[in-house]
SENU-973859 format. One record per residue: residue number from 1; residue in one letter; x, y, z of N, C-alpha, C in turn. Coordinates in steps of 0.02 Angstrom, whole numbers. Example, Ala and Ser with C-alpha at 12.3 -4.5 7.8 and 13.67 -1.06 7.14 Angstrom:
SENU-973859
+-----+-----+--------+--------+--------+--------+--------+--------+--------+--------+--------+
|   n | res |   n_xx |   n_yy |   n_zz |  ca_xx |  ca_yy |  ca_zz |   c_xx |   c_yy |   c_zz |
+-----+-----+--------+--------+--------+--------+--------+--------+--------+--------+--------+
|   1 |   a |    660 |   -284 |    390 |    615 |   -225 |    390 |    660 |   -165 |    390 |
|   2 |   s |    642 |   -112 |    354 |    684 |    -53 |    357 |    645 |      2 |    394 |
+-----+-----+--------+--------+--------+--------+--------+--------+--------+--------+--------+
END
This chain:
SENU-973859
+-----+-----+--------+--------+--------+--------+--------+--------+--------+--------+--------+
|   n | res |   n_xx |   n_yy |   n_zz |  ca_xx |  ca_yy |  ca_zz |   c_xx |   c_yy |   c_zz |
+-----+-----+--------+--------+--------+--------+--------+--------+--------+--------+--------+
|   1 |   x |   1028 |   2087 |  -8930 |   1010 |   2156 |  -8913 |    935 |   2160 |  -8899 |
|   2 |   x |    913 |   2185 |  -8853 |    834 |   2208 |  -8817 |    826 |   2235 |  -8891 |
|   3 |   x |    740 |   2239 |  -8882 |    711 |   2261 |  -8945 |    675 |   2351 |  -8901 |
|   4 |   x |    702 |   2398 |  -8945 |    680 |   2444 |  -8910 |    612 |   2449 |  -8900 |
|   5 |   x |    577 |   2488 |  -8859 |    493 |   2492 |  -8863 |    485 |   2579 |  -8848 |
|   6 |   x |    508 |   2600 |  -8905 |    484 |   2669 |  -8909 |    439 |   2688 |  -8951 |
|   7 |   x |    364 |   2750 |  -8940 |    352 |   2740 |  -9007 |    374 |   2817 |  -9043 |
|   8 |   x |    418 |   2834 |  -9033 |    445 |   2878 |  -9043 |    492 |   2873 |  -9089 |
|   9 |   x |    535 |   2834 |  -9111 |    565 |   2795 |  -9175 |    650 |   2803 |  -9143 |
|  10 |   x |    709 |   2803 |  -9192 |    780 |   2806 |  -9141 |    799 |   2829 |  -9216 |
|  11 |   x |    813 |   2880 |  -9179 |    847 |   2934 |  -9243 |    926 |   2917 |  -9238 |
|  12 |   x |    945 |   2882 |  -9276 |    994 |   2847 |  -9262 |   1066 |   2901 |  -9298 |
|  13 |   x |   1126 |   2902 |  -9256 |   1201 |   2942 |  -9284 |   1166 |   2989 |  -9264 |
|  14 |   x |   1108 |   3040 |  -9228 |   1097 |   3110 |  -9218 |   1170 |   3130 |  -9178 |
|  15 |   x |   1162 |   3194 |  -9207 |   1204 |   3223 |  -9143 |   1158 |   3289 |  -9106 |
|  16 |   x |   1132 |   3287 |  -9116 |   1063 |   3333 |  -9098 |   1081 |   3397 |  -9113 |
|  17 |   x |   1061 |   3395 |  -9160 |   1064 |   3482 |  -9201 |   1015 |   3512 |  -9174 |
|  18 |   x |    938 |   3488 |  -9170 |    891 |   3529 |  -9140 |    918 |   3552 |  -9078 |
|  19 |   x |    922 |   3518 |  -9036 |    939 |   3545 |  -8959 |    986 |   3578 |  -8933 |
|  20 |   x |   1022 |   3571 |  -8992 |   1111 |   3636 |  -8986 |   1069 |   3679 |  -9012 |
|  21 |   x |   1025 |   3672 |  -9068 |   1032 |   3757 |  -9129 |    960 |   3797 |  -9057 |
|  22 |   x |    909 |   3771 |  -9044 |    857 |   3778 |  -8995 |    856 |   3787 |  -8958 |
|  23 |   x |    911 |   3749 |  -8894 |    943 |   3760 |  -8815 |    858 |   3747 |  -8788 |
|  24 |   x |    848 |   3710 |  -8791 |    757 |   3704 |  -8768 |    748 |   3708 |  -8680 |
|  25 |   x |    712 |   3714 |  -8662 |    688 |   3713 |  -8592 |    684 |   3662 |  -8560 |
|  26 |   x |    702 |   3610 |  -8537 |    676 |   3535 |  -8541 |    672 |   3535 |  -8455 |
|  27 |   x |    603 |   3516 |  -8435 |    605 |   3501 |  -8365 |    614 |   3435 |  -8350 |
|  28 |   x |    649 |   3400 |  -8319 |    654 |   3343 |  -8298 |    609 |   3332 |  -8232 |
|  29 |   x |    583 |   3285 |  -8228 |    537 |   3265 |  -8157 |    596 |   3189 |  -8148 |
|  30 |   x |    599 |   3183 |  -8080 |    625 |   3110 |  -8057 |    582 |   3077 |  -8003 |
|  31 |   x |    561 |   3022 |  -8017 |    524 |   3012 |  -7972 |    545 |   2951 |  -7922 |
|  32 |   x |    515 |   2912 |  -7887 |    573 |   2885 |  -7829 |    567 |   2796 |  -7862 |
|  33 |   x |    605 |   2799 |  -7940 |    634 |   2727 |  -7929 |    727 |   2733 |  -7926 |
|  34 |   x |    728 |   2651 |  -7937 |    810 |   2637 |  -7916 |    828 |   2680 |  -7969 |
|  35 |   x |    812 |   2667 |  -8021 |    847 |   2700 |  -8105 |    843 |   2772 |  -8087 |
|  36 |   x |    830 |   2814 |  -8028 |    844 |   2873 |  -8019 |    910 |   2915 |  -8026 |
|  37 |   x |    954 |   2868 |  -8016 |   1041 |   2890 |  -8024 |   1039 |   2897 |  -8104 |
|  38 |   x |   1012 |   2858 |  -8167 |   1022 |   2870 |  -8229 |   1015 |   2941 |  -8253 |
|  39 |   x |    962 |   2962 |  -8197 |    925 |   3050 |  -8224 |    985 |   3068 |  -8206 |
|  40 |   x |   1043 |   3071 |  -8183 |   1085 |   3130 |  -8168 |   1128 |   3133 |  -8230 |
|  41 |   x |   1130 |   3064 |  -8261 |   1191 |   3065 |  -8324 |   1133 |   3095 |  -8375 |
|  42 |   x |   1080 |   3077 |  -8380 |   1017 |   3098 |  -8422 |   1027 |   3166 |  -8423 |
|  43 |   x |   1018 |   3230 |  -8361 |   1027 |   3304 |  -8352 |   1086 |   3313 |  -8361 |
|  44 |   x |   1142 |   3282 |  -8373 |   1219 |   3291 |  -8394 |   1218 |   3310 |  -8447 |
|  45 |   x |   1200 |   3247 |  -8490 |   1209 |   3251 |  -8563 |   1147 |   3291 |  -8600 |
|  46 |   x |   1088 |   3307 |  -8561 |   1047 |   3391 |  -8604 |   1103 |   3427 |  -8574 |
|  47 |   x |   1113 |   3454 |  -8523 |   1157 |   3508 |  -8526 |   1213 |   3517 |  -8557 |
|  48 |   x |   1252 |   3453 |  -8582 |   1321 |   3470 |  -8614 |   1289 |   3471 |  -8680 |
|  49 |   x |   1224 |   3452 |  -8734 |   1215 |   3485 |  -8786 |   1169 |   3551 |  -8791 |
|  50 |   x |   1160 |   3591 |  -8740 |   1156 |   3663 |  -8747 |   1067 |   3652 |  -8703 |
|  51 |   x |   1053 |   3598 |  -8687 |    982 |   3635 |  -8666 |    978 |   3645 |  -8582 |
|  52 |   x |    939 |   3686 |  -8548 |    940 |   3726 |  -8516 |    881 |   3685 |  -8455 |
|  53 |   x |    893 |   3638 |  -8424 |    871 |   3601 |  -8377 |    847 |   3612 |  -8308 |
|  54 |   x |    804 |   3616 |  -8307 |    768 |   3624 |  -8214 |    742 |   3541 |  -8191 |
|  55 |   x |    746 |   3539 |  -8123 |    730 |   3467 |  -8117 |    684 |   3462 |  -8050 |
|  56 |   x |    614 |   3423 |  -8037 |    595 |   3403 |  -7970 |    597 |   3343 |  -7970 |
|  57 |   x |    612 |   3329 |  -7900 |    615 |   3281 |  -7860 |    562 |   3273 |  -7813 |
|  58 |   x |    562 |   3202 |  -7826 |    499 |   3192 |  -7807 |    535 |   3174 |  -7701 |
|  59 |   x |    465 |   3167 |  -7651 |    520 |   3134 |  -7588 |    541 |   3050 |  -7595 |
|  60 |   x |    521 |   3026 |  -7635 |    562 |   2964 |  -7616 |    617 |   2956 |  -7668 |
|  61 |   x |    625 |   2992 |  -7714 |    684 |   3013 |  -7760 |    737 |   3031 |  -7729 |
|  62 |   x |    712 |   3076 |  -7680 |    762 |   3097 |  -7630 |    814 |   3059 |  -7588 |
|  63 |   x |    775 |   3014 |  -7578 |    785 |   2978 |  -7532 |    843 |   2910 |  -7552 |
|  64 |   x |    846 |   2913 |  -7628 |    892 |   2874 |  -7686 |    926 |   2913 |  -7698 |
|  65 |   x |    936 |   2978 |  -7714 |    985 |   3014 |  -7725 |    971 |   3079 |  -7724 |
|  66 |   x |   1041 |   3112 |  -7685 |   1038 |   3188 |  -7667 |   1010 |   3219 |  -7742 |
|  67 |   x |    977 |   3281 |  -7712 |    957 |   3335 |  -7762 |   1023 |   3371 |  -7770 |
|  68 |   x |   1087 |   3413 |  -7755 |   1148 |   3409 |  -7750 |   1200 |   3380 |  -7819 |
|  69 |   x |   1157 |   3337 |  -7827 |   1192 |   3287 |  -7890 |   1155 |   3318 |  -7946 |
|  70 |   x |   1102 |   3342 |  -7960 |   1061 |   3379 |  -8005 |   1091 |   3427 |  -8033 |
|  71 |   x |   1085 |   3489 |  -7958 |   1120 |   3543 |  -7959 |   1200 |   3559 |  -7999 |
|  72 |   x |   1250 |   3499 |  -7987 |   1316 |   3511 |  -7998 |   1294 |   3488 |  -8066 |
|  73 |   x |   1265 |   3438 |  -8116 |   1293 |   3438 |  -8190 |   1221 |   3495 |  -8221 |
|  74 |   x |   1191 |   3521 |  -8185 |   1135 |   3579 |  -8212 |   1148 |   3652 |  -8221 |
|  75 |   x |   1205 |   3633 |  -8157 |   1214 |   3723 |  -8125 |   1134 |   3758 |  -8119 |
|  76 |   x |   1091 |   3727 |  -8094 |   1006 |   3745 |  -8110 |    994 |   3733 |  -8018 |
|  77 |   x |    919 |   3766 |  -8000 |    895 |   3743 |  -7939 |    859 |   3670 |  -7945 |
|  78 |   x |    867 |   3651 |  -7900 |    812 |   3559 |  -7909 |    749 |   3586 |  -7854 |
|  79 |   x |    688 |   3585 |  -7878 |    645 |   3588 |  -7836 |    599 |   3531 |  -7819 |
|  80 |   x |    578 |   3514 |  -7737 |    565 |   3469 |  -7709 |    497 |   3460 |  -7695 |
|  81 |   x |    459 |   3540 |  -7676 |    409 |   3535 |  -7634 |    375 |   3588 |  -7655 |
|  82 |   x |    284 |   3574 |  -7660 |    260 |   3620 |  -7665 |    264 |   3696 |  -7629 |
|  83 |   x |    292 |   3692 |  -7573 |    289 |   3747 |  -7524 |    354 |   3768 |  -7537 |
|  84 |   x |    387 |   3759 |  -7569 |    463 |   3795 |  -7574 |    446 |   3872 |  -7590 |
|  85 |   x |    483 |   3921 |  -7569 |    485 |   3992 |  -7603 |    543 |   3991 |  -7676 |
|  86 |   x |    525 |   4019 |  -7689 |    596 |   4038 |  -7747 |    557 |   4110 |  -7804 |
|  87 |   x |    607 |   4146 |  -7791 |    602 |   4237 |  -7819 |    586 |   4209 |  -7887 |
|  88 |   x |    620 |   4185 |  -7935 |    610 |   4154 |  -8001 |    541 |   4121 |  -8011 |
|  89 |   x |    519 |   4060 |  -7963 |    463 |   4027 |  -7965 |    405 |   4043 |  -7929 |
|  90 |   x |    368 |   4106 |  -7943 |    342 |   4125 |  -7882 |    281 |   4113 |  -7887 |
|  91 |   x |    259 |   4050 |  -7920 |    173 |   4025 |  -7930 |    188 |   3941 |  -7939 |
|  92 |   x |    264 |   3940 |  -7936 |    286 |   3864 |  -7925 |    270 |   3825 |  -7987 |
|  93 |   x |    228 |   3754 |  -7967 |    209 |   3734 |  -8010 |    166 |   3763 |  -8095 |
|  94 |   x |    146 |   3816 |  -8064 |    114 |   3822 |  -8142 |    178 |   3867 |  -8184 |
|  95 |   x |    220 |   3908 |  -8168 |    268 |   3922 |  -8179 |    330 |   3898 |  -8210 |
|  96 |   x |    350 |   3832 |  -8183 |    360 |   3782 |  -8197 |    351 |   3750 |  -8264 |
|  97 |   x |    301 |   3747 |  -8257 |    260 |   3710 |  -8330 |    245 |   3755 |  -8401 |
|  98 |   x |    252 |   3821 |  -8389 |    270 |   3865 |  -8427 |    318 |   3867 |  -8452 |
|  99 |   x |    375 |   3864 |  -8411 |    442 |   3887 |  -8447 |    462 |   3845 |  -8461 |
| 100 |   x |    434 |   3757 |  -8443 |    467 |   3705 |  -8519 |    433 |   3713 |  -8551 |
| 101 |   x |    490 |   3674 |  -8607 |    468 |   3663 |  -8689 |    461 |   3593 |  -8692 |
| 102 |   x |    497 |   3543 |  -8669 |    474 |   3484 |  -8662 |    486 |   3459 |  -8583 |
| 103 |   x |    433 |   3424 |  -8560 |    435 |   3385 |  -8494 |    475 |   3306 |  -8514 |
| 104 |   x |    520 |   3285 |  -8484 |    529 |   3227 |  -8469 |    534 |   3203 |  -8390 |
| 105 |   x |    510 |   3134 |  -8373 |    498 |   3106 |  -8305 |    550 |   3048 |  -8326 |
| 106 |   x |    601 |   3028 |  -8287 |    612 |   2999 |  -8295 |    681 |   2974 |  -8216 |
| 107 |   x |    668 |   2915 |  -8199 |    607 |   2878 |  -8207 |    533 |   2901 |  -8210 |
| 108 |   x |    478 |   2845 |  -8220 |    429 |   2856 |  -8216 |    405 |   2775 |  -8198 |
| 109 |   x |    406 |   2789 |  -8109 |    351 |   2744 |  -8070 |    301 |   2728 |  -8097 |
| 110 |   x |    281 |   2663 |  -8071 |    200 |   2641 |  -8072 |    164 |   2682 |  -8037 |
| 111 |   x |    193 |   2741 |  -7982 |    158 |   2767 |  -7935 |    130 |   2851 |  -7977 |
| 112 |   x |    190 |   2880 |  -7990 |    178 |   2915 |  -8053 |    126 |   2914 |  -8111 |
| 113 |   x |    155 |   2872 |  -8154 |     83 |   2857 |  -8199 |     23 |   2853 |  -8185 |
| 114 |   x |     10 |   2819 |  -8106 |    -55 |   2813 |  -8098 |    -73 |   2880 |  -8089 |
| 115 |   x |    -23 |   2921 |  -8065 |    -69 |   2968 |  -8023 |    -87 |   3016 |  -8079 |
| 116 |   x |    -29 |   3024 |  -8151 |    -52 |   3058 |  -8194 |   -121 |   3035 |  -8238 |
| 117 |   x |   -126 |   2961 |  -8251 |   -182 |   2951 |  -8284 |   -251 |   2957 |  -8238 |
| 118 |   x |   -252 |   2950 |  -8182 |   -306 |   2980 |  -8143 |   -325 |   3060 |  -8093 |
| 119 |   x |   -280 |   3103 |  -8127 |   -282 |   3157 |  -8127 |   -243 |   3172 |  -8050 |
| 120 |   x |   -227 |   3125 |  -8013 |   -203 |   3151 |  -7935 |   -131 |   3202 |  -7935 |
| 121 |   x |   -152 |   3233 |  -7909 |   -108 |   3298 |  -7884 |    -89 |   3311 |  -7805 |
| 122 |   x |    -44 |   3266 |  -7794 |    -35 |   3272 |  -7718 |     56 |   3291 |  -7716 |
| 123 |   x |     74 |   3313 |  -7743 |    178 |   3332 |  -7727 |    158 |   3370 |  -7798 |
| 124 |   x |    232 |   3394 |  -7795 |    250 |   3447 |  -7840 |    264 |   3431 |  -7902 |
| 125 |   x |    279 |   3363 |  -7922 |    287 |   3322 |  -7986 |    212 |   3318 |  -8008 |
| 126 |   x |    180 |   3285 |  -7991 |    105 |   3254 |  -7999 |     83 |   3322 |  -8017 |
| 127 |   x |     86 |   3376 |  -7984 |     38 |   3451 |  -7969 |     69 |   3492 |  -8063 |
| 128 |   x |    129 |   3478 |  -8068 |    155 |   3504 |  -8119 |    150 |   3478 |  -8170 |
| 129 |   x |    146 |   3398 |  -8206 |    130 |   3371 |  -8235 |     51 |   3384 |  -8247 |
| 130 |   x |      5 |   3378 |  -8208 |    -46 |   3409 |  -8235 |    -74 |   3499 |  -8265 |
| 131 |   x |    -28 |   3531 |  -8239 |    -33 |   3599 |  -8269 |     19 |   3597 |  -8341 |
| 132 |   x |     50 |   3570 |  -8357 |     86 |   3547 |  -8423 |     53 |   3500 |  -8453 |
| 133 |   x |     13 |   3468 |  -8455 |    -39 |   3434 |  -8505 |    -28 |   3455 |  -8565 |
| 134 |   x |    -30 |   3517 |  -8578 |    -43 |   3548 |  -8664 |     39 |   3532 |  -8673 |
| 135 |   x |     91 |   3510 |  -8639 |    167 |   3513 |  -8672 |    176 |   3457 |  -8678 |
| 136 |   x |    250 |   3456 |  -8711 |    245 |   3364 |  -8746 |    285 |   3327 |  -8689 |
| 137 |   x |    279 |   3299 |  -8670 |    304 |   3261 |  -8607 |    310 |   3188 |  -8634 |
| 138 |   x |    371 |   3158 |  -8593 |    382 |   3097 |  -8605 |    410 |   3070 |  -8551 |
| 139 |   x |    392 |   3015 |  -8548 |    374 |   2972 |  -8467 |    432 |   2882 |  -8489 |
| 140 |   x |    479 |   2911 |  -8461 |    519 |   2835 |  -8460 |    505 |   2804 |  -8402 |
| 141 |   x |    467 |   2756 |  -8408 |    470 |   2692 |  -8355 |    500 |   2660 |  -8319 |
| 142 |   x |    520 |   2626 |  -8277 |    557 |   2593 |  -8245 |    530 |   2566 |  -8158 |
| 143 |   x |    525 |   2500 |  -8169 |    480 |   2469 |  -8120 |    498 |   2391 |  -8123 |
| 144 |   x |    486 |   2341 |  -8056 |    486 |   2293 |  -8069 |    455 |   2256 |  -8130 |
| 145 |   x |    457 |   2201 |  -8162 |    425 |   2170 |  -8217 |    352 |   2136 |  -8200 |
| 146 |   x |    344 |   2137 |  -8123 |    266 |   2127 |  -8073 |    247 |   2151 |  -8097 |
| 147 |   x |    276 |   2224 |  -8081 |    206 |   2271 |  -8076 |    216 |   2307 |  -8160 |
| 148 |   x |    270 |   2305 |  -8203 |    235 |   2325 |  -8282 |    172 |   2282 |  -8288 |
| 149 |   x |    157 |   2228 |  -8308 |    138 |   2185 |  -8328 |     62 |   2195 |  -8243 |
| 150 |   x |     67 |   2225 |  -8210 |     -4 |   2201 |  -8180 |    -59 |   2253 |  -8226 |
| 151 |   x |   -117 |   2217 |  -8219 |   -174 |   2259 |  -8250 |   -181 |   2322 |  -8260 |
| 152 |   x |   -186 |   2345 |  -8185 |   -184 |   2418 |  -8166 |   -135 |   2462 |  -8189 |
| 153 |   x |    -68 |   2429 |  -8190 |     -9 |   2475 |  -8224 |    -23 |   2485 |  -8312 |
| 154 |   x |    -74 |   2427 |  -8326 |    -58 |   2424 |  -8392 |   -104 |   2458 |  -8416 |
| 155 |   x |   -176 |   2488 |  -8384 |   -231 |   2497 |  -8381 |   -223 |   2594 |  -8363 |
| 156 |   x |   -167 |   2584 |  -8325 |   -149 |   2680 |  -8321 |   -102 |   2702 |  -8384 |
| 157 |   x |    -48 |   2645 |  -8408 |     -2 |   2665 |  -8442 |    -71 |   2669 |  -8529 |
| 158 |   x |    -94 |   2627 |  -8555 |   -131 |   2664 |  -8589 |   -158 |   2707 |  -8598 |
| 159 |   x |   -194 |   2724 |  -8540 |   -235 |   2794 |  -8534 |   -187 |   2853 |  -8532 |
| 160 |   x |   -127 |   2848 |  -8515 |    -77 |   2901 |  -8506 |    -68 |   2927 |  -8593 |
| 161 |   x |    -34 |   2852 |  -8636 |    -48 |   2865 |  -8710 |   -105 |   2908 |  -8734 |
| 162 |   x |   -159 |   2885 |  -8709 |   -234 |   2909 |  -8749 |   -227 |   2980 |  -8752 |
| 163 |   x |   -177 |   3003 |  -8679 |   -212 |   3072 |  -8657 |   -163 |   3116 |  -8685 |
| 164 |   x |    -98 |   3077 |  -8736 |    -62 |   3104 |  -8780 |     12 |   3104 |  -8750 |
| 165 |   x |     24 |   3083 |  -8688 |     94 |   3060 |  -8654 |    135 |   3004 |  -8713 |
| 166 |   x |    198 |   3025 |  -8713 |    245 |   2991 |  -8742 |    291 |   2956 |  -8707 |
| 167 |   x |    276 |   2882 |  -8732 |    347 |   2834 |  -8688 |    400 |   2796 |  -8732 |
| 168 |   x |    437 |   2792 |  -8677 |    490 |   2771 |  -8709 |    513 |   2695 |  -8667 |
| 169 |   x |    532 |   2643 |  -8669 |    543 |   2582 |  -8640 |    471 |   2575 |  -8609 |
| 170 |   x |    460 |   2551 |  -8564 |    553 |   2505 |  -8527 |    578 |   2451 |  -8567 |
| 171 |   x |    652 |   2424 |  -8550 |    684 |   2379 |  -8594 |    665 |   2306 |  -8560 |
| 172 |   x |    714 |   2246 |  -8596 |    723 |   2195 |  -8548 |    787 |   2214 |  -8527 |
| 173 |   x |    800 |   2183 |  -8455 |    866 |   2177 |  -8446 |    866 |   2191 |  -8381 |
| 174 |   x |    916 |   2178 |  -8317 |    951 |   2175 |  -8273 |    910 |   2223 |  -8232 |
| 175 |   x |    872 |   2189 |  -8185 |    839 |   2247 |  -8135 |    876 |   2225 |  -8076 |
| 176 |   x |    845 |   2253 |  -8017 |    860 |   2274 |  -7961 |    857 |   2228 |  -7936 |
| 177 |   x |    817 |   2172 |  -7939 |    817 |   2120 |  -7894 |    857 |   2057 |  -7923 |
| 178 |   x |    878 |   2056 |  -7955 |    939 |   2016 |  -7998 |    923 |   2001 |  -8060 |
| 179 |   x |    848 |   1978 |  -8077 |    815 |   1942 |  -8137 |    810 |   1993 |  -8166 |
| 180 |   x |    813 |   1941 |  -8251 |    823 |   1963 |  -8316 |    754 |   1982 |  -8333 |
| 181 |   x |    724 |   2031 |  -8354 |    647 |   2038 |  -8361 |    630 |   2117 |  -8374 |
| 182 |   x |    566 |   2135 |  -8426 |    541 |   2169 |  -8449 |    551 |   2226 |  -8377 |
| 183 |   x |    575 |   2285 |  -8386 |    554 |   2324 |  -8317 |    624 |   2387 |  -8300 |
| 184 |   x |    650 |   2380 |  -8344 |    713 |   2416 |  -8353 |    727 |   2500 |  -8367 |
| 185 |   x |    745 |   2533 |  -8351 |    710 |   2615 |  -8373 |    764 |   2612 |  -8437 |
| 186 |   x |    735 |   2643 |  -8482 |    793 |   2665 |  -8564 |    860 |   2691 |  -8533 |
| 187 |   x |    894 |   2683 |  -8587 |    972 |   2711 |  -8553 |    966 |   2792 |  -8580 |
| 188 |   x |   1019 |   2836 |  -8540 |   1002 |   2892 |  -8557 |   1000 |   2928 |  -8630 |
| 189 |   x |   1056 |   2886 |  -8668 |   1063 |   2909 |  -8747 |    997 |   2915 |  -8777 |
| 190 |   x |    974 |   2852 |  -8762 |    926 |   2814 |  -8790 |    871 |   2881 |  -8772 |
| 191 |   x |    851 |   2900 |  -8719 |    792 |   2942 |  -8697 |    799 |   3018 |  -8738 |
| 192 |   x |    892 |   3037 |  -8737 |    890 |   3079 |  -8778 |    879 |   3084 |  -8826 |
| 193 |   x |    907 |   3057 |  -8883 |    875 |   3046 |  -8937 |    805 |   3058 |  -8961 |
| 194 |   x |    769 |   3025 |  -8928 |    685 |   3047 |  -8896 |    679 |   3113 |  -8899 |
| 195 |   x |    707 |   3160 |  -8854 |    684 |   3225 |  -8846 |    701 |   3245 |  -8907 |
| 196 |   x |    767 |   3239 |  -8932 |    790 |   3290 |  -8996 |    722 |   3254 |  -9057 |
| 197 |   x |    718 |   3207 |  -9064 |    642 |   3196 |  -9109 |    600 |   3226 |  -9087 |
| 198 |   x |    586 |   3230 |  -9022 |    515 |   3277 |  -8997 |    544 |   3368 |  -9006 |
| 199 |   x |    576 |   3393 |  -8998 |    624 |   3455 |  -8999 |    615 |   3477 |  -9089 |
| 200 |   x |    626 |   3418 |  -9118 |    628 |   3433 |  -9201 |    549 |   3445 |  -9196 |
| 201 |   x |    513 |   3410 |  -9195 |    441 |   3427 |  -9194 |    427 |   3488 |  -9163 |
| 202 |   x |    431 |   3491 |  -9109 |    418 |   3590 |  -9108 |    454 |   3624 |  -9164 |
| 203 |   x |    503 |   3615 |  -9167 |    520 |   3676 |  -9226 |    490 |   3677 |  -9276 |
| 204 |   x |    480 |   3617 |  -9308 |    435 |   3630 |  -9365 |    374 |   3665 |  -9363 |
| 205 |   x |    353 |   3645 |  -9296 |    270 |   3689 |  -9277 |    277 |   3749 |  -9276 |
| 206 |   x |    336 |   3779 |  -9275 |    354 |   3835 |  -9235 |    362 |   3878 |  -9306 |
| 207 |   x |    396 |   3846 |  -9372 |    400 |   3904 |  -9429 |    346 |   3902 |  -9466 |
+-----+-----+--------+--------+--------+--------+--------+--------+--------+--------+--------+
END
């Protein structure tokens, strides 16, 4: 068995009491790796234990899998683009970042991370992630085992920690290009679990 690399711990037999008794806000961001199809079983299973899911897509997310697929296990809008209208979202991104309670990205590119640990704001993921700073966000990985392991990735993924971002994997195991190797995004249980530990922590803040 892979050795997990969360530092978030694995609340192990949960059935997530926080997130049924709470129904929390949870925004999902997807950003454009292969492990993008996992986010749809990921937004399945918050929604079938009671929490209340909005999701962006990033464009090359898109481009891996319909927004469509979001929509049907969310019953929620998926938003794509800074310039979208929507009566509900009518300041978009900062709006957005208000009405979660926890951010999860997941995946979370090398392209992503960088752009969060160096403040870039260019799409509607990147732009929203930085107006949610003060919320607890957690960033699952998933990338070739190159580029975990190059400097720069390793050199943003710390600074992402410093700046109080929470991760979860990546695992070893079975990527995209056939080889066995560090670079794997968490499976979705696994990420949940995560939130309902991060979810218990607000509440406690909260009485």
């Amino acid at each position: 068995m892979p050795e997990k690399k969360s530092n978030l711990g694995n609340p192990k037999g949960s059935r997530f009491p926080t997130i049924r008794k709470m129904g929390p806000n949870i925004l999902l961001g997807v950003s454009g790796g292969v492990a993008a199809y996992k986010a749809v079983e990921l937004a399945s299973k918050l929604t079938a234990v009671g929490a209340k899911v909005n999701t962006i897509m990033t464009e090359n997310a898109c481009r891996l899998i319909g927004p469509k697929s979001f929509e049907a296990v969310t019953n929620s809008a998926v938003f794509t683009s800074l310039w979208e209208r929507s009566e509900k979202y009518k300041i978009g991104h900062i709006s957005l970042a208000d009405w979660a309670d926890i951010v999860v990205v997941a995946p979370a590119t090398a392209n992503i991370i960088g752009k969060i640990a160096n403040g870039i704001c260019d799409d509607l993921l990147s732009t929203t992630l930085c107006a949610a700073s003060a919320k607890p966000i957690l960033l699952a990985p998933a990338m070739n085992n190159n580029m975990w392991t190059n400097v720069a990735v390793q050199r943003n993924v710390k600074m992402v920690k410093e700046m109080g971002f929470q991760l979860i994997g990546p695992e070893k195991g079975r990527l995209a290009n056939g080889t066995e190797a560090i670079g794997r995004m968490s499976e979705p249980q696994d990420i949940l679990e995560a939130i309902e530990e991060m979810a218990s922590k607000i509440k406690r803040k909260k009485k």
